[in-house]
C-alpha positions as CSV (number, residue, x, y, z in Angstrom):
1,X,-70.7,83.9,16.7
2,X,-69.8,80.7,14.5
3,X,-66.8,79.6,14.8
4,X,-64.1,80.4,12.1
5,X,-60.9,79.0,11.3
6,X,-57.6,79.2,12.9
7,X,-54.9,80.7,10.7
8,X,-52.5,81.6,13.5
9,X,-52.5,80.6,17.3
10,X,-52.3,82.5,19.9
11,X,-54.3,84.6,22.9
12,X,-54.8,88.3,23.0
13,X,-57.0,90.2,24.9
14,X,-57.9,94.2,24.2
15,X,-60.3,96.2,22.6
16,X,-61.4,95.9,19.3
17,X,-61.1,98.5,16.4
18,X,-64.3,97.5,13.7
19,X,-63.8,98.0,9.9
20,X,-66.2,97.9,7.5
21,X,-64.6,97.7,4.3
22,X,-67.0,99.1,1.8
23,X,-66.4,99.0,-2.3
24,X,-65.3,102.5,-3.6
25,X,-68.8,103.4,-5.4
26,X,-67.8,104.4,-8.7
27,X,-70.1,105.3,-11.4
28,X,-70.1,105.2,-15.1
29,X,-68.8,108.8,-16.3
30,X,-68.2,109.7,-19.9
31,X,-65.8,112.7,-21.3
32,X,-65.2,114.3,-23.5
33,X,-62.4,113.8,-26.5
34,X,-60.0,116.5,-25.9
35,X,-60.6,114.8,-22.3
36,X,-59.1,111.7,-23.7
37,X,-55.6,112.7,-23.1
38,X,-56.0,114.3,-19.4
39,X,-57.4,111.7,-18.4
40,X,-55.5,108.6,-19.3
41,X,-52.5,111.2,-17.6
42,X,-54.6,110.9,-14.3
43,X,-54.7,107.0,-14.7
44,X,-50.7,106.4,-15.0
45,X,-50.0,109.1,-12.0
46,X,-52.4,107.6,-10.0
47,X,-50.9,104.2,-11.0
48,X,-47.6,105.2,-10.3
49,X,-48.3,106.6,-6.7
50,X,-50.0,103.2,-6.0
51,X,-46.3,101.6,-7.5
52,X,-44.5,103.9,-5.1
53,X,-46.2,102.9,-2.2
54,X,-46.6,99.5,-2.7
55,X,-42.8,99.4,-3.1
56,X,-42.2,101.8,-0.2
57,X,-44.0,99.7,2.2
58,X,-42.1,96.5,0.5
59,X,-38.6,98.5,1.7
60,X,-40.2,99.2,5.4
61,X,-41.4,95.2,5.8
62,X,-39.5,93.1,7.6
63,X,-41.7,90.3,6.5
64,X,-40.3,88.4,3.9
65,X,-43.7,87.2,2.6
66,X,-45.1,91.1,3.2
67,X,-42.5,91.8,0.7
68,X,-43.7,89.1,-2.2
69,X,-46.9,89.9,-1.8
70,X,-46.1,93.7,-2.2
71,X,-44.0,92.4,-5.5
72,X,-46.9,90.8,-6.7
73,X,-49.2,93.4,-6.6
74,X,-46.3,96.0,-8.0
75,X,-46.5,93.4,-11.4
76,X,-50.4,93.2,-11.3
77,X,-50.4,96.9,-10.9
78,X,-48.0,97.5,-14.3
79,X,-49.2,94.7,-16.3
80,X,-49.1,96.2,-19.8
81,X,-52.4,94.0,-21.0
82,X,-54.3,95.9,-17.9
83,X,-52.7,99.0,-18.9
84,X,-53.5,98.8,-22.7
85,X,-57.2,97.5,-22.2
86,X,-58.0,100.8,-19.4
87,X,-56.6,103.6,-22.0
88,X,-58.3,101.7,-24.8
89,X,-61.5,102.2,-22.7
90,X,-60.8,105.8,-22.0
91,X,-59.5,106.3,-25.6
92,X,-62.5,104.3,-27.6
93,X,-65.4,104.2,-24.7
94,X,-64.6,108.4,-23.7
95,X,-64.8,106.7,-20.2
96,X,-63.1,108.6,-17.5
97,X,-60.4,107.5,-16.1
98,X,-62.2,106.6,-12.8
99,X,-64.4,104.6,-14.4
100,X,-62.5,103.0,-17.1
101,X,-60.1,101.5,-14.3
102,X,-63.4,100.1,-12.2
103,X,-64.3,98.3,-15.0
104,X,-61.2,97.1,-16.6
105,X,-60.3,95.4,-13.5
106,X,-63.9,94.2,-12.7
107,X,-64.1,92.7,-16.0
108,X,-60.9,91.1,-16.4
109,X,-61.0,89.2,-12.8
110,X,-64.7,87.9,-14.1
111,X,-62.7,86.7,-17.2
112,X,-60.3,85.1,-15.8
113,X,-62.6,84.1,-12.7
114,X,-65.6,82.6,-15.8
115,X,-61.6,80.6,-17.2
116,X,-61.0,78.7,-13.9
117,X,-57.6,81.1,-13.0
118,X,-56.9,79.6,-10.2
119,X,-54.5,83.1,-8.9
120,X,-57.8,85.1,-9.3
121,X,-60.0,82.0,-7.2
122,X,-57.6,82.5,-4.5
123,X,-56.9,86.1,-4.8
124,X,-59.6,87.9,-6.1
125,X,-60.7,90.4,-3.0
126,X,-57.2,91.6,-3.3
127,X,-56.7,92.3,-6.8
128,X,-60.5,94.2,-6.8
129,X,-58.8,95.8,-3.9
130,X,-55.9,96.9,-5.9
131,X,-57.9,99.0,-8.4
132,X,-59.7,100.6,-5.4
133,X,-56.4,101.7,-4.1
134,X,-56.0,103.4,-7.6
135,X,-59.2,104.9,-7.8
136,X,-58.9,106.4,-4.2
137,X,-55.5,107.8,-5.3
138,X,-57.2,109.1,-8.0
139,X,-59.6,110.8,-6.1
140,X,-57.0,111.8,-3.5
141,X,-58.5,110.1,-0.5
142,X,-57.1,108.7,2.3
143,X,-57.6,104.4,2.1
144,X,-60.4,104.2,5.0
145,X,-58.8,102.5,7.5
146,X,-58.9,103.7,10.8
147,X,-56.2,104.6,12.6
148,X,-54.9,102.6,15.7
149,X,-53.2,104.3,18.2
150,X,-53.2,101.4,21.2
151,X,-53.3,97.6,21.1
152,X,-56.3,96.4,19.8
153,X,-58.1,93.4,18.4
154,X,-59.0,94.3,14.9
155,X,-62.1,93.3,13.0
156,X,-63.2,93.2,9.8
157,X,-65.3,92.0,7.2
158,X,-63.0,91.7,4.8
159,X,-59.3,92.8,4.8
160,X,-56.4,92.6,2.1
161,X,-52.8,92.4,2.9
162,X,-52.1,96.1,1.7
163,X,-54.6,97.7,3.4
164,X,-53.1,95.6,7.1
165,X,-49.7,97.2,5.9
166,X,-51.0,100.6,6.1
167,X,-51.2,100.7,9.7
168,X,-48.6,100.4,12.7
169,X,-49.6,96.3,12.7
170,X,-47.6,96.2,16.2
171,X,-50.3,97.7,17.9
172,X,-52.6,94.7,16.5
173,X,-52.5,91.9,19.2
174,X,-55.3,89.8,17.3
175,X,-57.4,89.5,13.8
176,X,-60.9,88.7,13.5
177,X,-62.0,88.4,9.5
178,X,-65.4,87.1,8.6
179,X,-63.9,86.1,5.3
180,X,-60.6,84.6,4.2
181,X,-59.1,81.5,2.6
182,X,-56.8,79.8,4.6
183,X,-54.1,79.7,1.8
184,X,-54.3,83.4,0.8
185,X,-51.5,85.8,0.6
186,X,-53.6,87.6,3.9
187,X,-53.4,84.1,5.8
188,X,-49.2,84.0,4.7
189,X,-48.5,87.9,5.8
190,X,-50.6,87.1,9.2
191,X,-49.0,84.2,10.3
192,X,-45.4,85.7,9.1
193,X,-46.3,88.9,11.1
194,X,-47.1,86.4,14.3
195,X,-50.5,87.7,14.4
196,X,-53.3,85.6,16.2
197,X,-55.8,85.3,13.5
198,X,-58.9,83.5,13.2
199,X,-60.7,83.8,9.6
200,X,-64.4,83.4,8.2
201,X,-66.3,84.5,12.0
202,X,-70.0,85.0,10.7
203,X,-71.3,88.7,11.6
204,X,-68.0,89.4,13.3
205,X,-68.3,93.0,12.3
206,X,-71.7,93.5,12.9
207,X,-72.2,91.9,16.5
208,X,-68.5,93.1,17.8
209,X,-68.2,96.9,18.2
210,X,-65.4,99.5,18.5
211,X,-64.3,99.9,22.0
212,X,-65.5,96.6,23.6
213,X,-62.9,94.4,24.9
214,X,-62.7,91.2,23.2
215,X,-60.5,88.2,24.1
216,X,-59.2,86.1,21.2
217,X,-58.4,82.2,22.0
218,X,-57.0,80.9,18.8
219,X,-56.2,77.9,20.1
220,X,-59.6,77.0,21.3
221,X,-60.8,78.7,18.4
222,X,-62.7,80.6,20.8
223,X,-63.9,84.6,20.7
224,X,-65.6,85.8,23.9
225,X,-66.7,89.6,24.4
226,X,-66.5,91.6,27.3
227,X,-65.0,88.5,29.5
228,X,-64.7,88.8,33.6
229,X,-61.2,88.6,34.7
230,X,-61.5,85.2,35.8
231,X,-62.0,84.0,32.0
232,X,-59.2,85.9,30.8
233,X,-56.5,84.6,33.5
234,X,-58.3,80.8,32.4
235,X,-57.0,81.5,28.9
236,X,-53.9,82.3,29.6
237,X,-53.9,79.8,32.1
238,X,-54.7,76.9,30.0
239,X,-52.7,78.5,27.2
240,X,-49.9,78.5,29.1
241,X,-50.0,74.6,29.5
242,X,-50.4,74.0,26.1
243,X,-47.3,76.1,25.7
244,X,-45.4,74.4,28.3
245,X,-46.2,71.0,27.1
246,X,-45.3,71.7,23.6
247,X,-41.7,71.9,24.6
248,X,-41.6,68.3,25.2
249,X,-39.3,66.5,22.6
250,X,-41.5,64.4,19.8
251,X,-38.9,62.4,18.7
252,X,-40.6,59.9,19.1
253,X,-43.9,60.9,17.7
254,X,-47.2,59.0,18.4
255,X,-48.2,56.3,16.1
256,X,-52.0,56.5,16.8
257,X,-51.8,54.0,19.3
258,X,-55.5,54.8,19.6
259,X,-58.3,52.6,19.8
260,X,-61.8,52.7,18.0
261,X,-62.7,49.1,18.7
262,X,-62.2,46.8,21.0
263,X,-59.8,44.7,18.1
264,X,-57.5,48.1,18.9
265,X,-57.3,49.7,15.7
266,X,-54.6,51.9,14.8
267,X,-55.8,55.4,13.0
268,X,-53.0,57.1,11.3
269,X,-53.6,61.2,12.2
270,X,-51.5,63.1,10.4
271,X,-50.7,67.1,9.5
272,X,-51.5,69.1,6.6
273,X,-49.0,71.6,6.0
274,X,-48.1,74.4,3.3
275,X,-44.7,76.6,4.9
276,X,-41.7,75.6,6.1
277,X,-42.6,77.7,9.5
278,X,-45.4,75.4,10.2
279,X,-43.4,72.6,10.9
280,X,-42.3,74.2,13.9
281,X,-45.5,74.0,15.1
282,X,-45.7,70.4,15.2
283,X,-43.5,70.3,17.7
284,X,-46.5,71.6,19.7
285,X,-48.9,68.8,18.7
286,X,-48.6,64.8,18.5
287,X,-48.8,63.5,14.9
288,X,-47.6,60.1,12.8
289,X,-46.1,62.3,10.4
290,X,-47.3,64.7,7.6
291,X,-50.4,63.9,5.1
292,X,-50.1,66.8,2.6
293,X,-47.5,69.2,2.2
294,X,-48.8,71.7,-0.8
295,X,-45.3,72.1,-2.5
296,X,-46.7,74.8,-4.8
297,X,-46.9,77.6,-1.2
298,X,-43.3,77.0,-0.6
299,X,-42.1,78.7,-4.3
300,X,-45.0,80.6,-5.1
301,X,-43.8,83.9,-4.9
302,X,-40.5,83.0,-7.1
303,X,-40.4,85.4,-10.2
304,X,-38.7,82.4,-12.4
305,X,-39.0,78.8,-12.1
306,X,-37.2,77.6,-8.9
307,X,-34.1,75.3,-10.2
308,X,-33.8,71.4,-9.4
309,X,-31.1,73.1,-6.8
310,X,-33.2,75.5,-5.3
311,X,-36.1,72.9,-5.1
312,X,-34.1,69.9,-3.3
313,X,-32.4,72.3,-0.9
314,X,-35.4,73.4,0.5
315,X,-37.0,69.5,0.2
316,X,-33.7,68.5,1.8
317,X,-33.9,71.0,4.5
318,X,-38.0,69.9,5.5
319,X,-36.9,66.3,5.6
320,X,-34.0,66.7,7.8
321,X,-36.3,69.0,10.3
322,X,-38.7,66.2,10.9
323,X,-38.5,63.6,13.5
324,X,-36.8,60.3,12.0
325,X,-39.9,58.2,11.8
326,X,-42.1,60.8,10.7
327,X,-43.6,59.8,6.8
328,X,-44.3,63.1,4.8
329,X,-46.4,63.4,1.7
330,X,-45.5,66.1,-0.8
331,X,-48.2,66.9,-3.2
332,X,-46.5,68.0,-6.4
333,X,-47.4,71.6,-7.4
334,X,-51.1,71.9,-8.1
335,X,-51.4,74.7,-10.4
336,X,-55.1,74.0,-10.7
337,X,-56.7,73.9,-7.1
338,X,-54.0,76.7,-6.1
339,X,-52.9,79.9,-6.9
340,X,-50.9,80.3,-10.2
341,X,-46.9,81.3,-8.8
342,X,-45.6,84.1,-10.5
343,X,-42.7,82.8,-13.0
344,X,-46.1,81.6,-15.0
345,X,-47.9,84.1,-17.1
346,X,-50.9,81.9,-17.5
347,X,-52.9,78.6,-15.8
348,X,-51.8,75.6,-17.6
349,X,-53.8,72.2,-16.9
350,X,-52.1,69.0,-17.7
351,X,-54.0,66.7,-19.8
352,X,-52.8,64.9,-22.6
353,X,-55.6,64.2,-24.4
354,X,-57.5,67.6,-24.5
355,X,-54.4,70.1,-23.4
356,X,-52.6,71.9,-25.9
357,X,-49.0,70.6,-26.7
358,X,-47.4,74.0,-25.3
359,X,-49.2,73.7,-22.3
360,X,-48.0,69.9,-21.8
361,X,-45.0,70.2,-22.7
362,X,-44.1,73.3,-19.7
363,X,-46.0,71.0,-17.3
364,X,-43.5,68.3,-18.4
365,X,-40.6,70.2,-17.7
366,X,-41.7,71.7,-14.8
367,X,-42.9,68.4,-12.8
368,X,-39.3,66.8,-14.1
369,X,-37.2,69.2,-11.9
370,X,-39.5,68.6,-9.3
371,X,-39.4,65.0,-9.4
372,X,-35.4,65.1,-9.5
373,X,-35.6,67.6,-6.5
374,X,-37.8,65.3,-4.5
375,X,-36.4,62.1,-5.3
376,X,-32.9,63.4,-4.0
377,X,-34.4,65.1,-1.1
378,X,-36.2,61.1,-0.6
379,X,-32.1,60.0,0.0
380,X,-32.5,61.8,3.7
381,X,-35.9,61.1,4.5
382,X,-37.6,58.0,6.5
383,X,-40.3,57.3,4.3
384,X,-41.3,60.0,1.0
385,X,-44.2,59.6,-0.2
386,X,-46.0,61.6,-3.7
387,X,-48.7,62.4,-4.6
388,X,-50.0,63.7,-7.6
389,X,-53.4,66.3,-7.9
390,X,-56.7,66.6,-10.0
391,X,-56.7,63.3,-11.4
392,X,-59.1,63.1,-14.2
393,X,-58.1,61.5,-17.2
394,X,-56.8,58.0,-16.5
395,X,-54.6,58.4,-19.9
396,X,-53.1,61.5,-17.8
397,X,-52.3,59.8,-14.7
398,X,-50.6,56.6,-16.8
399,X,-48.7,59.2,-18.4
400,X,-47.9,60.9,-14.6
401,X,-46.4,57.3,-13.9
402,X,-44.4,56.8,-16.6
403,X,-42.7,60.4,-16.1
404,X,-42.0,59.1,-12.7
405,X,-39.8,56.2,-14.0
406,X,-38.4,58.1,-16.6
407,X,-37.4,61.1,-13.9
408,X,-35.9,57.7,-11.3
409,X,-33.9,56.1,-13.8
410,X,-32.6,59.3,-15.5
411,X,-31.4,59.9,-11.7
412,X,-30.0,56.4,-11.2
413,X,-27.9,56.5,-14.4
414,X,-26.2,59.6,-13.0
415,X,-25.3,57.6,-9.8
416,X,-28.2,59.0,-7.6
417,X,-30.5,56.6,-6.3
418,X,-33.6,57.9,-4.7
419,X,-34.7,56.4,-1.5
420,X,-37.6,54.5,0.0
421,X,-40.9,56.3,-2.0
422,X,-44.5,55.4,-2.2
423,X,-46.9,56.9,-5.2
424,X,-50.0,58.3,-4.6
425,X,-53.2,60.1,-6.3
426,X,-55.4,62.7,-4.9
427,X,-59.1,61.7,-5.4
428,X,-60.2,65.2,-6.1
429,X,-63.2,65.3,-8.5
430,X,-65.8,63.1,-9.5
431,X,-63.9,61.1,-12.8
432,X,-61.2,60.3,-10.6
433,X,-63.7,58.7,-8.5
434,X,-65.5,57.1,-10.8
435,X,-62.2,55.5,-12.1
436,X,-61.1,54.4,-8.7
437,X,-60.5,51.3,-9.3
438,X,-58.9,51.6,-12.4
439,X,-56.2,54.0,-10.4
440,X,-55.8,51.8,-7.4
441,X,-54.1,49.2,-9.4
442,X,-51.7,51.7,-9.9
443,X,-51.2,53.8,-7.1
444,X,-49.3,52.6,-3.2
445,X,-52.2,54.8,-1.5
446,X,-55.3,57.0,-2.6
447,X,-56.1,60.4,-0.6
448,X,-59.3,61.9,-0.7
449,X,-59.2,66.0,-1.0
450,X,-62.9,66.7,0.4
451,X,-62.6,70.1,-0.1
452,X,-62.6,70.2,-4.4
453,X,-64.7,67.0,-4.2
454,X,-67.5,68.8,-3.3
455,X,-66.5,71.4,-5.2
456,X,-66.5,69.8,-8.6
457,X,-69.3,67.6,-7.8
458,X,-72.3,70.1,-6.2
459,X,-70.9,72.4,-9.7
460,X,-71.1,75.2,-7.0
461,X,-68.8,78.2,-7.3
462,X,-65.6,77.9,-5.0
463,X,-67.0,80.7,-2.5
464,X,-70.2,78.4,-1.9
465,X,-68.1,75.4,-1.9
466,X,-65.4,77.1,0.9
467,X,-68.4,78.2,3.1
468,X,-69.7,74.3,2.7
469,X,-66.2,72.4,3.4
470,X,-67.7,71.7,6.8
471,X,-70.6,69.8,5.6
472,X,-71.2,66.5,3.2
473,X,-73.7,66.0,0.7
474,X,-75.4,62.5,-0.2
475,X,-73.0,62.5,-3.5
476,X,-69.9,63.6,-2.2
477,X,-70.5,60.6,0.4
478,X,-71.4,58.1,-2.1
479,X,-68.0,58.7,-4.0
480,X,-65.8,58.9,-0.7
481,X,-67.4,55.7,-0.8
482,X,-66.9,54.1,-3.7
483,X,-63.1,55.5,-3.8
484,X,-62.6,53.7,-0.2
485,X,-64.1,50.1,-1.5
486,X,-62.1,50.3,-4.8
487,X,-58.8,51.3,-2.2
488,X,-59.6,48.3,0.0
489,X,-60.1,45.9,-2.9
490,X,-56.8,46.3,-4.0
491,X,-55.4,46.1,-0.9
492,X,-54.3,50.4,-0.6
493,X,-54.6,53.0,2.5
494,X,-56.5,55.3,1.5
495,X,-56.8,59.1,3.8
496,X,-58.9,62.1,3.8
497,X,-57.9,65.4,4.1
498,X,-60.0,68.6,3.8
499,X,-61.8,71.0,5.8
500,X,-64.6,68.2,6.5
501,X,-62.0,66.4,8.7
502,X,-62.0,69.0,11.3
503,X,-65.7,68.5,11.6
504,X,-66.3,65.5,14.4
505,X,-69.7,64.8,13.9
506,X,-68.6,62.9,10.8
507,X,-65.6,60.7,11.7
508,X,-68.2,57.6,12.7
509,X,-68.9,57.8,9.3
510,X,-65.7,58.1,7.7
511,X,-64.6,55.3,9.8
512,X,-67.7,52.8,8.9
513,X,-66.9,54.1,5.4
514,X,-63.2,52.5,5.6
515,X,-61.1,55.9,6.5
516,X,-58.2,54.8,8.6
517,X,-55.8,57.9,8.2
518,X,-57.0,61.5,8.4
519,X,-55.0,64.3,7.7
520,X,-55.5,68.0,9.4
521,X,-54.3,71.4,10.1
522,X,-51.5,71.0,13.5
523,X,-54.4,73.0,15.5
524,X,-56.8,70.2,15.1
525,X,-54.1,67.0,15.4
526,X,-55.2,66.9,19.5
527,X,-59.2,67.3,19.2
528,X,-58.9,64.7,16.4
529,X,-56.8,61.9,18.5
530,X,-58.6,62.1,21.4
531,X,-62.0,62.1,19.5
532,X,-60.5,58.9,17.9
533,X,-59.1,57.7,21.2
534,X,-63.1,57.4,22.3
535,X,-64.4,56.7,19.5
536,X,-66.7,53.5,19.5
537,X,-68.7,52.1,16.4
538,X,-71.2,49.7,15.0
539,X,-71.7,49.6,11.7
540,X,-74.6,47.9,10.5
541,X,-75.1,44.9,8.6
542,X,-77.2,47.2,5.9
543,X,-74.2,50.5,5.8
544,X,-74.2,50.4,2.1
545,X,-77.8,50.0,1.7
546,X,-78.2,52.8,4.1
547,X,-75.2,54.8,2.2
548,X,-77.2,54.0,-1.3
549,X,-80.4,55.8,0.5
550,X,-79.0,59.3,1.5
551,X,-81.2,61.9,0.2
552,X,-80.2,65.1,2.2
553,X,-77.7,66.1,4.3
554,X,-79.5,66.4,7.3
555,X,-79.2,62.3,6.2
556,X,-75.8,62.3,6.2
557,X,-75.4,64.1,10.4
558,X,-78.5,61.5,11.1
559,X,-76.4,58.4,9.8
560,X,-73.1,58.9,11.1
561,X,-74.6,59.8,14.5
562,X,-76.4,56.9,14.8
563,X,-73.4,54.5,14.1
564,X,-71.8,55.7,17.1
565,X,-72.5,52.9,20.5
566,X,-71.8,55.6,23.1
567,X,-72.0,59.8,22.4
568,X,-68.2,60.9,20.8
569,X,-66.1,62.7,23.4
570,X,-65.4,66.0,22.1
571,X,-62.3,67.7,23.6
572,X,-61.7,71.6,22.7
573,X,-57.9,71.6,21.1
């Protein structure tokens, strides 16, 4: 099987329960209109049952993240807009009420989906999912999950947070998806439950089957099937170690004191990070500090905007938890690469040249209280430094700056003064790029967010361009490129973060392309410093020739492989 990704370490071993997790086939019915009435009755009791058991299971959780998630589906659930546009289909259309729900919800996820939501990019299985639960209330059957009576190891094609809450989830030792984003509401209620999880496993389903004993190694990100005793007691063994040796006190944490020439080189290897209960995990792994903290995860499920209070408590709270040399990077909330939080009824995209004043002037208010929140929380920290997302415009990003100053000497007036802090922009799409070096003369760092890169440049849709974060493309390379000379010419850092960064058969390439700080998930931070701690280059007189002359991917693998003096050391994590 390919490997997936990680979402939650851990090692369990038991037999595995397969689900298949076919749409509910629905087909276009009409009625009748003195069926109008009957029908649009069957909607809102089957709608109500699904409320009642959404919020039942919400009172049974002990997961705090279970239970937003359970809230957000109760106010997607009794949205009036959804409710008005399926009774106007049963009403005007004579659909039934079966079918008028199947394609209300169908349609408006494609809407919002075809208007760049970015809650429905992120969440879309498990909204579809929610008008399946209402249809099979409607039809009074049970959801098809099977029932688990034993531990097991439970795989899927596909699975939603809901549907995992309708079983007795203590009997599941381990999750094996063959979808999955790593930032969905499934990855937050797995690692909150302490589930070992590993997502997007090709053919999981489909080669695993019910009853054969599967061990799970999601720290190796390993899956083996049917394994002899002596593999299993391996496993443990060696997870065990890694365990053991995560106890050890990382106060002083390693500052890449690892070569990659013989000049000794330092490379900066830091953590990407999105919850407060994933710093605790980097007291498992050796990092120079934190890359990319995604701000936006930690208030997401907030029902009104989180106050400058709320927001420098919990700031406060992540600075003071990390080791006193330790540098952090908070991304400010990036409302379009992430999911939309709940306190807003609709995406809103910054740009003040093309936005609309409303829109602009929430974001305004919104990235103020953060600012003051973070620039507080900077008074207990080392070193702070923020960055901002989805830089397009430079207009925008001049305008970012200036709210910056505003925000610090608003704060200094009032007797606050913010400590050591270092701005930053996330090269993220293709302008921003382009317009490099226009940004680097304004900016302390650049870091370069592979995974919309390649998103917004290949014009692919977000699914293709998640199932292709592992790879690079000839134009994705050629503006990590041009972003990394514009960052050296004025003299910058400039890191990478992404899915692409977990892939080793590209760092001799990043590197001969100027990379000197990469930023991962904690599973990877090992792999990744010994791979650097081995890694030896030459880079050719003609790189940028040979960078200008990329035509295929296949390019891209041949290049960096052939930079490389001696074959890379690959380490499993």
């Amino acid at each position: 099987m390919r490997d997936g990704f990680v979402i939650k370490e851990g090692i369990a071993c038991a037999p595995a329960i397969v689900f298949v997790n076919t749409p509910v086939r629905v087909e276009k019915t009409k009625i009748t209109a003195p069926e109008v009435s009957s029908e649009i009755a069957l909607y809102l009791e089957a709608r109500e049952k699904t409320r009642v058991y959404l919020e039942n299971e919400m009172a049974k959780t002990s997961s705090k993240d279970a239970r937003e998630f359970m809230e957000t589906s109760v106010m997607f659930l009794m949205d009036p807009y959804v409710e008005k546009k399926i009774t106007d289909l049963i009403k005007s259309d004579l659909l039934s009420a079966e079918s008028a729900i199947h394609h209300c919800y169908n349609s408006f996820v494609q809407e919002l989906l075809d208007n760049h939501d970015p809650f429905i990019m992120h969440n879309e299985y498990e909204i579809r999912n929610l008008a399946e639960h209402i249809i099979i209330t409607l039809k009074r059957k049970r959801p098809p999950i099977p029932v688990i009576t034993g531990d097991c190891i439970f795989v899927a094609n596909n699975l939603t947070p809901a549907q995992l809450l309708t079983v007795d989830n203590s009997h599941i030792k381990g999750v094996i998806l063959e979808d999955g984003n790593t930032n969905s509401h499934m990855a937050i209620v797995l690692r909150s439950l302490n589930i070992p999880t590993i997502f997007n496993v090709e053919n999981a389903s489909h080669i695993i089957k019910n009853g054969m004993n599967v061990l799970m190694d999601a720290y190796a990100n390993k899956i083996y099937i049917n394994p002899l005793e002596e593999l299993i007691w391996s496993v443990k063994k060696h997870a065990r170690e890694r365990i053991d040796s995560g106890n050890s006190n990382i106060v002083t944490p390693l500052i890449a004191q690892y070569k990659t020439t013989r000049s000794g080189e330092r490379i900066e290897v830091l953590a990407n990070i999105g919850s407060l209960s994933e710093i605790q995990d980097l007291k498992k792994f050796p990092s120079s500090g934190i890359g990319l903290f995604r701000t936006e995860f930690l208030f997401m499920n907030h029902t009104q905007d989180p106050t400058e209070d709320e927001q420098f408590e919990c700031y406060r709270k992540i600075v003071e938890s990390l080791p006193d040399l330790f540098t952090i990077t908070f991304r400010t909330f990036d409302f379009s690469a992430d999911k939309l939080p709940l306190y807003l009824s609709k995406p809103v995209h910054y740009n003040c040249t093309t936005g609309t004043d409303e829109d602009n002037a929430i974001l305004n208010d919104i990235l103020t209280t953060q600012l003051r929140a973070l620039m507080r929380a900077s008074v207990f920290s080392h070193q702070m430094r923020i960055m901002f997302p989805m830089a397009a415009e430079y207009e925008d990003f001049v305008h970012l700056l200036d709210l910056y100053q505003e925000t610090r000497e608003s704060l200094i007036r009032e007797g606050v003064k913010p400590g050591h802090i270092k701005i930053g922009v996330m090269i993220e799409t293709p302008a921003a790029a382009i317009m490099s070096e226009s940004l680097a003369s304004l900016v302390d760092f650049f870091s370069i967010g592979t995974n919309d890169l390649t998103h917004y440049t290949e014009t692919c849709s977000r699914e293709f361009a998640t199932k292709h974060n592992n790879e690079l493309s000839p134009a994705v390379v050629q503006l990590i490129a041009l972003a990394s000379e514009n960052a050296h010419k004025a003299g910058i850092p400039v890191s990478i973060c992404g899915e692409i960064v977990h892939e080793q058969k590209y760092l001799p390439l990043l590197y001969a392309l100027g990379i000197r700080s990469f930023s991962v998930a904690p599973f990877y931070l090992s792999s990744m410093l010994y791979a650097i701690h081995t890694l030896d280059v030459r880079i050719p007189r003609d790189f940028r020739e040979r960078i200008r002359n990329i035509r295929t991917r296949q390019d891209v693998i041949d290049l960096s492989a052939n930079i490389l003096k001696s074959p890379l050391a690959v380490k499993n994590p």
